[in-house]
N, C-alpha and C positions, 0 to 999 in steps of 0.2 A: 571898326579896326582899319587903321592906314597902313599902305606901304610906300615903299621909297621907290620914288621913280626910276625906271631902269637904264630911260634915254633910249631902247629900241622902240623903232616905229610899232606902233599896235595896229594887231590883225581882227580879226574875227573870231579865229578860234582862241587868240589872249583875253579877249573880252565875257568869255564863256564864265559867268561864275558858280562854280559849286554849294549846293543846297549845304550849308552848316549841319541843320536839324536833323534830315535825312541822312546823310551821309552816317553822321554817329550815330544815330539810330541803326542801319543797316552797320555799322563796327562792332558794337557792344549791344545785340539784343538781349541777352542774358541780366545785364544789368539793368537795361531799361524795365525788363518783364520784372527783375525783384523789386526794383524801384515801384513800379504799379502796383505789386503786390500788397508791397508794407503800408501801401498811402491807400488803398483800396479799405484794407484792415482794419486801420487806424481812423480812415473819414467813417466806415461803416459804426465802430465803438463811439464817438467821438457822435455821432449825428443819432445813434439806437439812445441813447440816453434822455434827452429833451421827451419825445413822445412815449418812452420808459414811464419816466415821471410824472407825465402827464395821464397815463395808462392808468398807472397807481394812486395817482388825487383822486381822479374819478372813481374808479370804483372804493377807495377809501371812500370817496362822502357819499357816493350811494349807500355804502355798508351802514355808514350813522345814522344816515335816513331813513336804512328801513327798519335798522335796530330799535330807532327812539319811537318808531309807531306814528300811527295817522294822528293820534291824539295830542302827542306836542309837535309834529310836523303843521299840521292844517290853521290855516288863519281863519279863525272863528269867530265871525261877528254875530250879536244877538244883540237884539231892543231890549232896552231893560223897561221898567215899572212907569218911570216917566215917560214912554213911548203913544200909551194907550191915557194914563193918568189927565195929562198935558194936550190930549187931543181933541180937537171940534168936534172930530165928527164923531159917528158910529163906531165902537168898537169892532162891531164884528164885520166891518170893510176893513179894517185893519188887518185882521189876520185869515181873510180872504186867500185866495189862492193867486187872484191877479196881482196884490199888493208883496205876496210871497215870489213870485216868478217873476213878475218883473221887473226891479231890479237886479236879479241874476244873471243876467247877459252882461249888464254895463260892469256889475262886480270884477267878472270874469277877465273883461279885459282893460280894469283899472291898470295893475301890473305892468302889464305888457310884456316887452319881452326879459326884461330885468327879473322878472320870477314867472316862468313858466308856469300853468295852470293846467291840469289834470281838468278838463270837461267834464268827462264821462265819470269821474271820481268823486267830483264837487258835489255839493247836495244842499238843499234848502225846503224850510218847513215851518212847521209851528209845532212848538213840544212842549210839554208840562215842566216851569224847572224847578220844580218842589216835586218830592216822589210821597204818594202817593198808598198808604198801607193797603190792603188788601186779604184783611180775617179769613177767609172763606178756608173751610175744616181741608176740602181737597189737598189744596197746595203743598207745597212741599215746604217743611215748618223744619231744620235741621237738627235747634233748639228750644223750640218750641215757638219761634219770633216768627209774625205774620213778615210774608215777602211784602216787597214796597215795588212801585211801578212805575214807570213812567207813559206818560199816553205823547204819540208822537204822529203826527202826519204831516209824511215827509214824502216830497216828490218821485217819480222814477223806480219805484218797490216793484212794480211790474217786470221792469225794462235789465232792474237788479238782483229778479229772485227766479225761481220755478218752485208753481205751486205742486207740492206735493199730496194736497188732499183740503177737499173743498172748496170755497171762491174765495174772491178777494174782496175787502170789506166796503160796502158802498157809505156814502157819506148822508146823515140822517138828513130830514125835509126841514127841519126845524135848525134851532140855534140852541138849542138845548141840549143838556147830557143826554136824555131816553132816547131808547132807540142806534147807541153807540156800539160799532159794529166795527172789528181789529181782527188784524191775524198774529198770527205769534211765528216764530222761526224755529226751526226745528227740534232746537241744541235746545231752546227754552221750553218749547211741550214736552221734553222727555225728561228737563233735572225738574220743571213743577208739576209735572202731574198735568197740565192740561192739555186737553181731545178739543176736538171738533166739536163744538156747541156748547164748550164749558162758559159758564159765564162769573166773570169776574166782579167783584163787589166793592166798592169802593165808599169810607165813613165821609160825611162831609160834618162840620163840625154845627150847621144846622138845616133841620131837615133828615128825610131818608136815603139813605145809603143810595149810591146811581150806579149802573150796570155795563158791565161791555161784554159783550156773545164774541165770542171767535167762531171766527165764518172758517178759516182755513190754514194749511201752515205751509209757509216757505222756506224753502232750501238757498242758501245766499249764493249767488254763483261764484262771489269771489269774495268770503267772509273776511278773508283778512285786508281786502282793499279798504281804501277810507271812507268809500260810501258808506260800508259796515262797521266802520272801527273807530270812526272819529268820535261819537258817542258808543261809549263805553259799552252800556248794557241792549246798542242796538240789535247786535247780532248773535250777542251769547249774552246769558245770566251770568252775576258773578255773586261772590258770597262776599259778604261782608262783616261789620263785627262789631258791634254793640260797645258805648264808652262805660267804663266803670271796673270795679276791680276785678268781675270776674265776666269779663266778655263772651256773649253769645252771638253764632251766626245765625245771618238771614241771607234769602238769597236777594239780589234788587234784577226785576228785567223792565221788559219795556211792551210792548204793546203798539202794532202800529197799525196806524187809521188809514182810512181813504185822503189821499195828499188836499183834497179840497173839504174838509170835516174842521179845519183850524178853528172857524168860528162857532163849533160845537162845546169846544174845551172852558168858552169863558163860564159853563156852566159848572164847571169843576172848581176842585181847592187848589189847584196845580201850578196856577198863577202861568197861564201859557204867555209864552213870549216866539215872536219870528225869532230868525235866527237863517244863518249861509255859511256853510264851512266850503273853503277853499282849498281844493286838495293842490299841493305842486306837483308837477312833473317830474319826476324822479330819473328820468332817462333824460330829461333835458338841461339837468341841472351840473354842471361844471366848475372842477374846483377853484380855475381859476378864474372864475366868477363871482369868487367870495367874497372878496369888498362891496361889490356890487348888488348882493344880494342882502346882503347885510344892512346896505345903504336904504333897500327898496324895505326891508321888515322895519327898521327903525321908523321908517314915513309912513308906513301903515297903520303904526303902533302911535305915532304921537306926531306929524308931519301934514306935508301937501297932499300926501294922498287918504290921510285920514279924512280930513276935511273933504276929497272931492267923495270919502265915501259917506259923509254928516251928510253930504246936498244929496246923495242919488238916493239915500234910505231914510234915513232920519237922524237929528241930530241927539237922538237918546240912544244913545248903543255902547256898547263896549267890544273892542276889539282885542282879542286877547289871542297871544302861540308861543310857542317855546324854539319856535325854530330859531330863534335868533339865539337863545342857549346850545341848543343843539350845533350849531355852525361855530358856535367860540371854543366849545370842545374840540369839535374837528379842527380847528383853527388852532387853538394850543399843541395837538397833538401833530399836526404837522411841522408848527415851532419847534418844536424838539427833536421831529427825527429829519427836517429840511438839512438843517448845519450839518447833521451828522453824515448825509450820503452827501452834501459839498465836499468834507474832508475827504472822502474817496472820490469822489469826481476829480474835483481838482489835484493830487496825488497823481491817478493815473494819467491826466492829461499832463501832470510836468515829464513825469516817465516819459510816453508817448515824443510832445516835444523834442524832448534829450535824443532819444533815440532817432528819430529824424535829422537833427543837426548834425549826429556822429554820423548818420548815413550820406550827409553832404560832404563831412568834411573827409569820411574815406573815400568817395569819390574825388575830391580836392587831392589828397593825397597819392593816391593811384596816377593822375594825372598830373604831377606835379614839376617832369620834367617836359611834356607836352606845351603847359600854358606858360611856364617858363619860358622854354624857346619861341613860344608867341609874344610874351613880352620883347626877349632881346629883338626877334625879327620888326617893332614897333606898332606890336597892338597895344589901342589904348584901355587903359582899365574900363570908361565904358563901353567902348565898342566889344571886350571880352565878357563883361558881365552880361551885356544883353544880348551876348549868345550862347551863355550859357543857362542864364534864364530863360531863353524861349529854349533850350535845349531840355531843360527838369520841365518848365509849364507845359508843356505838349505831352508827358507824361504824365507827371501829378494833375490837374487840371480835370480831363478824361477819369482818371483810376476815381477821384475822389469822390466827382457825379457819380458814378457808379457804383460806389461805395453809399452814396447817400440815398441813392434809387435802391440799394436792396436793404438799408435801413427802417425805409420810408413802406414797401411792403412785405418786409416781415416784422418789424415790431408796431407799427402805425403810424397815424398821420396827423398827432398833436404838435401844437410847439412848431410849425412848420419853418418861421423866422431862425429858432435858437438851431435846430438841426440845421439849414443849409447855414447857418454863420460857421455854428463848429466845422460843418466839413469844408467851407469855403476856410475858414483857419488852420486848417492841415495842409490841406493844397498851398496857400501864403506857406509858410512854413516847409515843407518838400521843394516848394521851387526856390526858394531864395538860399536854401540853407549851402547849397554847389558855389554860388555865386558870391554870395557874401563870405563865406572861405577862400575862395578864391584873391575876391580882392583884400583879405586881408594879408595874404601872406605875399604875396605878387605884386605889393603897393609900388616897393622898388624894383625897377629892372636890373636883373643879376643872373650869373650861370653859376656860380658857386656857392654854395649856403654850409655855415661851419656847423659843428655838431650839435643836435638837439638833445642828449642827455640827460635822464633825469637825473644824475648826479651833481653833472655840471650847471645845471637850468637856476637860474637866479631869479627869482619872483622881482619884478619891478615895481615900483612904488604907486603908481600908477593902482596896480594890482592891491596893494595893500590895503588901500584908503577903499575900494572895492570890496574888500572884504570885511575890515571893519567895518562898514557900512551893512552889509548884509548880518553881522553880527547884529547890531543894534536891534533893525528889524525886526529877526529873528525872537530875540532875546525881549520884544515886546510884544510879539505878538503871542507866546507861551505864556508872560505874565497875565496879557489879558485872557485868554483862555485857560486858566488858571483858576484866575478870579472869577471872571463873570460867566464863564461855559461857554459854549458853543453858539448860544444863540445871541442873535443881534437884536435890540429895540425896534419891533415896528420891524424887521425883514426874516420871513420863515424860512429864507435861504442861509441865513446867518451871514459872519464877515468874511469878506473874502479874506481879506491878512490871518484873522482867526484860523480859517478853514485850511491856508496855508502851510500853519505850523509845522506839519508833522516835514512838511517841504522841507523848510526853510532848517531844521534841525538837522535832515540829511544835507544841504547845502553846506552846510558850517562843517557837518561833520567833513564833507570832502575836501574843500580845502583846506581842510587841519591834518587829514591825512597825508595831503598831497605834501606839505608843507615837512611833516616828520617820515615818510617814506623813504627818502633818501640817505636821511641817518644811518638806520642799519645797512643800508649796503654799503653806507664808506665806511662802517664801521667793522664791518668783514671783509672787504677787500683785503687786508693786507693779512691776514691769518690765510685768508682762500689759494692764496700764491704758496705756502709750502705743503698745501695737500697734496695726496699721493693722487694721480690720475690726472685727466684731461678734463673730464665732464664736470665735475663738481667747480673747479675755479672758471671754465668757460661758460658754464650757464648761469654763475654769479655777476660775470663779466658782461656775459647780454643781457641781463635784467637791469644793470645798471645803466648799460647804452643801450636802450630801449628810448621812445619819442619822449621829448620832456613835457608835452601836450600829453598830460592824463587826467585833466581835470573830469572832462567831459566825459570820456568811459566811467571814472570811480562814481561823478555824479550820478551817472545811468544806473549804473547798479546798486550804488548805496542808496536812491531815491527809491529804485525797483523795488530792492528787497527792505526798505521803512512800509514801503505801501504794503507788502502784499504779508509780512507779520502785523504789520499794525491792523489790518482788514482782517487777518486769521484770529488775533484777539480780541477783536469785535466779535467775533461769529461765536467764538467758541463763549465769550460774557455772557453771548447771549441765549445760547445752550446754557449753559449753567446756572443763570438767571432761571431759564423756564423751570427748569430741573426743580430750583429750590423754592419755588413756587408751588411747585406740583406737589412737593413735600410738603409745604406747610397748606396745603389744602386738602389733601388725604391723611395724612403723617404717618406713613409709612411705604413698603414698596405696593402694597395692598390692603383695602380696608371692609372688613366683613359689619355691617349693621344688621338694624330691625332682626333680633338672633329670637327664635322662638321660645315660649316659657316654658316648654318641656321637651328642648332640644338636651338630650344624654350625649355626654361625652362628643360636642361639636369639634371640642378644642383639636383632640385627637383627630379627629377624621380629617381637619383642614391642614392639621398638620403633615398628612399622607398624604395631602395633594401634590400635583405636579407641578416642579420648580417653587416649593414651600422649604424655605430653612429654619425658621423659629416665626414663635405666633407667640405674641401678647394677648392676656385676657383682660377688658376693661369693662367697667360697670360705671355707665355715663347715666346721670340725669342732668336735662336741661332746666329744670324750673325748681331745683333746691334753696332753702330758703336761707343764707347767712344772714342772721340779726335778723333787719327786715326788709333785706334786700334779695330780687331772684340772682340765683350764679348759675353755671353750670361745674358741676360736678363732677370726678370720675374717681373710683375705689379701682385702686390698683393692685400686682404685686411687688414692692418696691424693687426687689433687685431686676428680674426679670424688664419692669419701665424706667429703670437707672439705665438699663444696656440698650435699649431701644434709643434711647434719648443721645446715648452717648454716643451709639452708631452713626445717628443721623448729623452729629456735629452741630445741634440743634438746642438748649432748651435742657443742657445735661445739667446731671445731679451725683450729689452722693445719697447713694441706697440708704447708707445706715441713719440719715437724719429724717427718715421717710418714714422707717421703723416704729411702730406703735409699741410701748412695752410692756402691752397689756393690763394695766393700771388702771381700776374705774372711773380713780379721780384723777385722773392726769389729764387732761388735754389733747388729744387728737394732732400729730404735726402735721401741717397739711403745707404743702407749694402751691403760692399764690399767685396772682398777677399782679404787677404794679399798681392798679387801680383797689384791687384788692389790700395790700400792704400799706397802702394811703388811709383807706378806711378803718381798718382795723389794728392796725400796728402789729407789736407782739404780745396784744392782749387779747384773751379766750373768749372766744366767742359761739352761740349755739347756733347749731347747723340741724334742719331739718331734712327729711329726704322726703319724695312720693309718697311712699308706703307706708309712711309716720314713724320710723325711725329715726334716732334724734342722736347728739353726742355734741359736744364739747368741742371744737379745735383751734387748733395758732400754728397762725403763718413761720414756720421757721424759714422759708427760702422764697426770693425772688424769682420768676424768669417771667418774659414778656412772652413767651409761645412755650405750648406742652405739645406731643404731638397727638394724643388723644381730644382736644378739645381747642386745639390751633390758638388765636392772637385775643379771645374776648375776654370777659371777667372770665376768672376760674378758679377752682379749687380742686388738687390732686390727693387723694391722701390715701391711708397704706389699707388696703379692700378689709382685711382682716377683724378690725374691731367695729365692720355692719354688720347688722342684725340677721341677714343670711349669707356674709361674707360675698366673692365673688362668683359665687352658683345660683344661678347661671349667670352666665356675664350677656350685658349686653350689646358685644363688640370684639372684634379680634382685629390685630393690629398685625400682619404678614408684612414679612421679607423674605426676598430671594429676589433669585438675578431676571426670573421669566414667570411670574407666578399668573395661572388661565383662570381666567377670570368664571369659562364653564365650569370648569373643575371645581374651581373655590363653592360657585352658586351650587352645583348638584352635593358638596360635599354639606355646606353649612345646612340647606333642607330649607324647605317652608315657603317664607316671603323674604328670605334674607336678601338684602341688597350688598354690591360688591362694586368698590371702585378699585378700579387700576392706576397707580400712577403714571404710567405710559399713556393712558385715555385720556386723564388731565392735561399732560402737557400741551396736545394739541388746542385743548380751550383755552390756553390762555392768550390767547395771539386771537386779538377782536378785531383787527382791520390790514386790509390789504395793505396799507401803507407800512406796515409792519414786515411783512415776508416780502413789501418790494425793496425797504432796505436792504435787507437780510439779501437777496439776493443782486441787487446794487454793489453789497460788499462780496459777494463772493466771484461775482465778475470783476472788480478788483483785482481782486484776491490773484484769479487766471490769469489776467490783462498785466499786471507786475511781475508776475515768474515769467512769461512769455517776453515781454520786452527786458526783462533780464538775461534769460536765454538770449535774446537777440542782440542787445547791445556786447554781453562778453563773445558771440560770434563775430560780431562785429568788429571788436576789436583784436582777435586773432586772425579775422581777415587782415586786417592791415598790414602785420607783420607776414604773410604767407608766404609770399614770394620771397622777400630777404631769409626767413629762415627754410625753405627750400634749395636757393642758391647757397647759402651756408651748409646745409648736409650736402650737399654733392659736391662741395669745395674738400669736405673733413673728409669724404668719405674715399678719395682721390688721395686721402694722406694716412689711410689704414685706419678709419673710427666704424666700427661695426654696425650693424644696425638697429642691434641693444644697446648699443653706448648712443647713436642718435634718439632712439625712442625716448633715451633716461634723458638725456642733452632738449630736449624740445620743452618735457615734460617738465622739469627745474627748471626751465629758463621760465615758464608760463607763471610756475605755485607763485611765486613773488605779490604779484599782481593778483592773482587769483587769492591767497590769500588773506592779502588786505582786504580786497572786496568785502569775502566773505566775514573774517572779523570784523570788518567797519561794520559791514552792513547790520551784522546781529546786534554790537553793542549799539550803534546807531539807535537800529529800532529798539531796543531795549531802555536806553534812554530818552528817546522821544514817548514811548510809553508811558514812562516812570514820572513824565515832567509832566504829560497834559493830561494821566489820567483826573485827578482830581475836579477836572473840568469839562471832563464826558461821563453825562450819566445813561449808561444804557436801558435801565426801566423803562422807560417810554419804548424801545424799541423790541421789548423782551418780552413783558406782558400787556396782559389787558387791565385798563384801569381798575376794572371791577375784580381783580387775581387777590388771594390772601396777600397781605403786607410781609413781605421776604428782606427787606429791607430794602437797601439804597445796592442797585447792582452796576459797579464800578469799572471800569477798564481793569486789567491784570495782563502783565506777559504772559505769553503762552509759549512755551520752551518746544510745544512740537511748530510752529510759526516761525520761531526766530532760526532754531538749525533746519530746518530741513531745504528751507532756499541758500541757507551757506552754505550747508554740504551739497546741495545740488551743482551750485556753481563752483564747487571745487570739482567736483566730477567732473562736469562737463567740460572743464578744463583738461582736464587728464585727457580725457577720452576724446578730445579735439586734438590736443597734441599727440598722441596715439595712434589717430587716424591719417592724421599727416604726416607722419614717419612713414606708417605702414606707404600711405598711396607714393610719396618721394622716393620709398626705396622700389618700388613695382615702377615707376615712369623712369628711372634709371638718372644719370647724371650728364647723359650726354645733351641734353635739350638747358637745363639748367649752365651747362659751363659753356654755351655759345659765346664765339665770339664778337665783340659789340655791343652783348644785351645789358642793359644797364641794370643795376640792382641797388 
């Protein structure tokens, strides 16, 4: 800033110059402290979001990892038949224990650190990979089928079990089967029948049968780790099931040896082969790591690192995991709900933004005959901007590091890059928003500036081409998010113009606003002049000369309130979604099964229960036979499952075409499934049941879901023409608003089992990634009413002062203090409520336009949830009013409070003479 020389000689104390920063700091602390506050606020939301997300990837793909089990996590290499076939030497230094361990170290850290490795989890051995039948009368035969075995000697059993009775098995002197000595796991001596000393028998197909004694049994210390889980039947037996038409179980387990017995097994039929499963580190694995790790499974599976692992084992092996499935899951599944939290991201951060500018430019304005007068005195516009720039940087600056330090330890310390960029872009943003307001309106030097009106205010051409432009944009990035959704090719963030949208709709919608807001008030002006009173034409008259600068409030709050109903109908989709999920997985408010065969009168008693309003009786078999295909089945009572059906808005029917009409020879109507109706048409077909019950039916109705037997093949049809009707039924289908699930079980008796749909809804939400959106949006959701709130405060700050000196101008010419309260309160509704109607229809129309292109199933259930359909954006009418009537309120009630306090601080401080207004 220069001044004009004044020609007197210069002293000492003329040379003294006063601190800018300080100075207005120590003038206006108040303002500097709200100023810190809101960029404190805004760096803290604005920097909590990056390590948010990064919060949520992780534990998201821990949850997949440890959902998909050791078994498709673990990279499991094994020698195949060429290994030993193909060999010079000796077989049995092949499957030695030194030939087993020692390449185990170099495996370990082939990886590196692109795939962490689980040490202590990893495991290596030699194991039978043919199993192995086992006649002996003991065993536990389910169906009469000999269990089958596996013989396994695997390293570290010691280091990974406690024995709980007996010793651990030593490895025979020989290379031969006799003398083979194992122990079993606990879960497996109790489902087969074998103790301590039982000895196991095993056919070989020539020769006499070969023997293995169990010396002892271990307890796994951590059965569900991968040491135990990666082979299947290492740590627990599992049943299994025989091919053919009418499958029987057996159980299959395993049997393990002394870790250096390998070269015992070649005497077996088992066909042993080495083998190394690699467990990964599940703690140290990160989601955004996922390219990377992806890179490193593909090179294991078929790359450089396959090859360096041909050279350290041998080049007969196969490498086989499913991790690399397992990560394209989680990897699509972040596809889908990345874009959707950008749309709320970005949303709030335009809010945010907006709100910050209007907080510069009411300081600009507050200010406005101050920097004036420092223009005429011949400050130059830079020497004013970079004092008023260091004047906002010394505040915002400070507020936002602080905001980022308690970002940083309370939500964490991922993303550390994207967090300080975002709070370093508030602060940019806080400081410059005073300055560059400044120099726009201050470009000329001038003491008089004519009326800014929004009546009078004439959009310049300039402005035009500005907005059709933001038109186009707009108007393409709704098409593309239309068409192709949310997500982008190749980015799980999706597009940022896409993500935009709901923006750039409130955009448009503001300067359309702004553009026809004038209308009606020239259009009433001249009726408002022959009302009877003062207040009604005077409060029309200051809404009209009100600043003609309103882009920027309506933007604030019509942006505010698109985000935070567009985030309420996100939320509530996706409640609704669970809901109707949870329905077509129970199909009703409660579901009573497994109903006893000589349970009397269950119906009645469930009906007594608490929060029971009607019960359904069904009689479901799963394995009925139409033609010669299995269905499942349920005999119903038609009206009674008409009204269920219809309740649920689900799957409904008409009663009377369900109705059997008692006829020997007629047909049975039954309701099919689509798959059914294919098959069959509307030609009669024999239907068998369990019990050998038989009868005739035809499909007279379609539906893809009942709520007795949910979305598979089906057949419904009216109870009455089975062989014992529906007594006893094997199922009750409850509604009511609260129905106890104790209640239901001690009511129904026996081994009845009881779902709640309240229980369900929480299973269907499989990964953190899911309730972190969910709650991504409902911080939204807050973060939009908040700076809503804060931007309409903001802009009846601006006006405070001129309508303070205006009531105690009126109030000096006989206007009451009812007649100001009503005078403040009409002058505000104008504005306030276009907001609020812009803002509803706004978001109502940014709704309407992109729901087709946001699918909330990914966000709502879990993959593995009954098929509910496709769950879609919808308005949600408590979203859309309750932030317009808020911000009509709090209009009121701001003008209200400012009456109140104008008319208590009196009129003599407002009518000074000199003070400018």
């Amino acid at each position: 800033m220069t001044g004009r020389p004044s020609g007197r000689p210069r002293t000492a104390a003329s040379r003294v110059t006063v601190p800018w920063v300080r100075t207005r700091l120590r003038t206006a602390p108040g303002t500097a402290a709200a100023l810190a506050l809101l960029v404190a606020v805004t760096a803290f939301l604005a920097a909590a979001l990056p390590p948010a997300l990064d919060r949520y990837d992780e534990r998201g793909m821990r949850r997949a990892l440890e959902d998909a089990g050791p078994v498709r996590t673990s990279v499991q290499i094994q020698t195949s038949d060429a290994d030993m076939f193909l060999s010079d030497g000796p077989w049995e230094d092949l499957l030695s224990r030194e030939r087993v361990e020692g390449p185990f170290a170099q495996l370990l850290a082939l990886p590196g650190r692109a795939l962490p490795l689980d040490e202590d989890q990893s495991s290596a051995g030699v194991r039978t990979t043919r199993p192995m039948k086992a006649p002996d009368p003991y065993l536990s035969q389910p169906d009469g089928v000999a269990p089958v075995f596996h013989l396994v000697a695997q390293g570290g059993i010691a280091e990974h079990s406690r024995l709980t009775e007996g010793r651990l098995p030593k490895a025979p002197d020989g290379t031969g089967a006799a003398g083979l000595e194992a122990a079993v796991t606990t879960e497996t001596a109790a489902k087969l029948n074998i103790r301590v000393g039982s000895v196991v028998h095993f056919t070989r197909a020539e020769g006499d049968p070969f023997a293995v004694r169990v010396t002892g049994l271990v307890a796994p210390r951590e059965p569900d780790g991968a040491y135990w889980s990666t082979i299947p039947e290492l740590g627990r037996p599992h049943r299994m099931a025989t091919q053919g038409p009418v499958p029987s179980q057996y159980w299959a387990g395993a049997l393990l040896l002394a870790p250096d017995a390998g070269p015992a097994l070649l005497d077996t039929p088992g066909a042993p082969a080495r083998y190394w499963n690699l467990a990964p580190d599940l703690t140290a694995l990160q989601g955004r790591d996922l390219d990377e790790l992806t890179s490193v499974i593909a090179s294991l599976e078929g790359g450089p690192l396959l090859e360096r692992v041909t050279a350290t084992v041998s080049p007969h092996l196969d490498v086989s995991t499913d991790l690399d499935d397992v990560l394209g899951g989680y990897e699509g599944l972040w596809s889908a709900i990345g874009p959707l939290v950008a749309v709320a991201a970005f949303g709030t951060g335009t809010v945010a933004a907006v709100v910050l500018c209007m907080a510069g430019g009411l300081a600009a304005e507050r200010r406005r005959a101050e920097l004036t007068l420092l223009r005429a005195r011949g400050a130059s516009l830079r020497g004013l901007a970079g004092r008023l720039l260091a004047e906002t940087a010394v505040v915002a600056v400070p507020a936002a590091a602080l905001g980022l330090l308690a970002a940083r330890l309370t939500v964490g310390t991922g993303r550390t890059a994207q967090s300080v960029a975002a709070a370093g872009a508030v602060a940019v943003i806080a400081a410059l928003a005073l300055p560059l307001r400044a120099v726009a309106v201050h470009r000329a030097v001038g003491v008089h500036t004519g009326r800014e009106d929004v009546v009078r205010a004439r959009p310049s051409q300039r402005r035009l081409v500005a907005e059709v432009t933001l038109l186009a944009v707009a108007a393409g990035a709704v098409l593309t998010l239309r068409t192709r959704g949310t997500s982008a090719e190749g980015d799980p963030t999706g597009d940022e113009l896409v993500s935009l949208a709901p923006v750039l709709v409130a955009v448009i919608a503001a300067l359309v606003l702004v553009r026809l807001y004038p209308l009606p008030l020239r259009g009433l002006a001249r009726p408002a002049r022959r009302m009877r009173g003062v207040v009604g034409p005077l409060s029309l008259a200051r809404a009209g000369r009100a600043g003609g600068s309103t882009v920027l409030p309506l933007l604030a709050l019509l942006t505010a309130l698109t985000t935070a109903a567009f985030g309420g109908s996100v939320l509530t989709g996706v409640t609704d979604a669970r809901e109707r999920a949870a329905v077509f997985a129970v199909g009703a408010d409660a579901r009573v099964d497994n109903l006893g065969e000589g349970a009397a009168d269950v119906e009645e008693r469930v009906r007594r229960a608490p929060g029971v309003e009607d019960v359904t009786p069904v009689k479901v078999s799963y394995t009925a036979l139409a033609g010669s295909q299995r269905v499942s089945l349920a005999g119903v009572e038609p009206d009674a499952y008409a009204a269920l059906s219809g309740r649920l808005d689900s799957g409904a029917f008409d009663a009377d075409t369900l109705k059997a009409d008692g006829e020997d020879d007629d047909a049975v109507p039954a309701l099919g499934s689509p798959a059914m109706e294919e098959r069959f048409g509307d030609d009669p077909f024999p239907v068998i049941l369990d019990d050998g019950d038989s009868f005739t039916a035809r499909i007279v109705a379609v539906r893809t879901w009942t709520p007795a037997l949910g979305a598979d093949d089906f057949l419904v049809v009216d109870g009455s023409p089975l062989r014992t009707g529906l007594e006893p039924p094997t199922g009750l289908l409850v509604t009511g608003d609260d129905p106890d699930a104790a209640a239901l079980k001690k009511a129904a008796g026996g081994d009845a089992q009881v779902r709640l749909r309240s229980d369900v809804v929480a299973a269907t939400v499989e990964s953190p990634l899911q309730t972190g959106a969910e709650r991504v949006y409902a911080a939204a959701v807050a973060a939009g009413a908040g700076y809503a709130a804060l931007a309409l405060l903001l802009t009846l700050l601006r006006a405070a002062p001129e309508r303070a000196a205006l009531l105690a101008r009126l109030r000096t010419m006989g206007l009451t203090r009812a007649q100001g309260r009503r005078l403040l309160i009409l002058e505000s509704l104008p504005q306030a409520l276009l907001a609020a109607v812009g803002g509803a229809l706004t978001a109502w129309a940014a709704i309407r336009l992109l729901a087709p292109g946001i699918d909330l199933t990914t966000v709502a259930v879990a993959s593995g949830a009954p098929a509910a359909g496709r769950a879609l954006l919808r308005a949600d009418q408590l979203s859309l009013l309750v932030p317009a009537l808020a911000v009509v309120a709090l209009t009121v009630g701001v003008a209200t409070a400012q009456a109140w306090w104008s008319g208590r601080r009196g009129a003599v401080r407002e009518l000074r003479a000199g003070d400018v207004r």
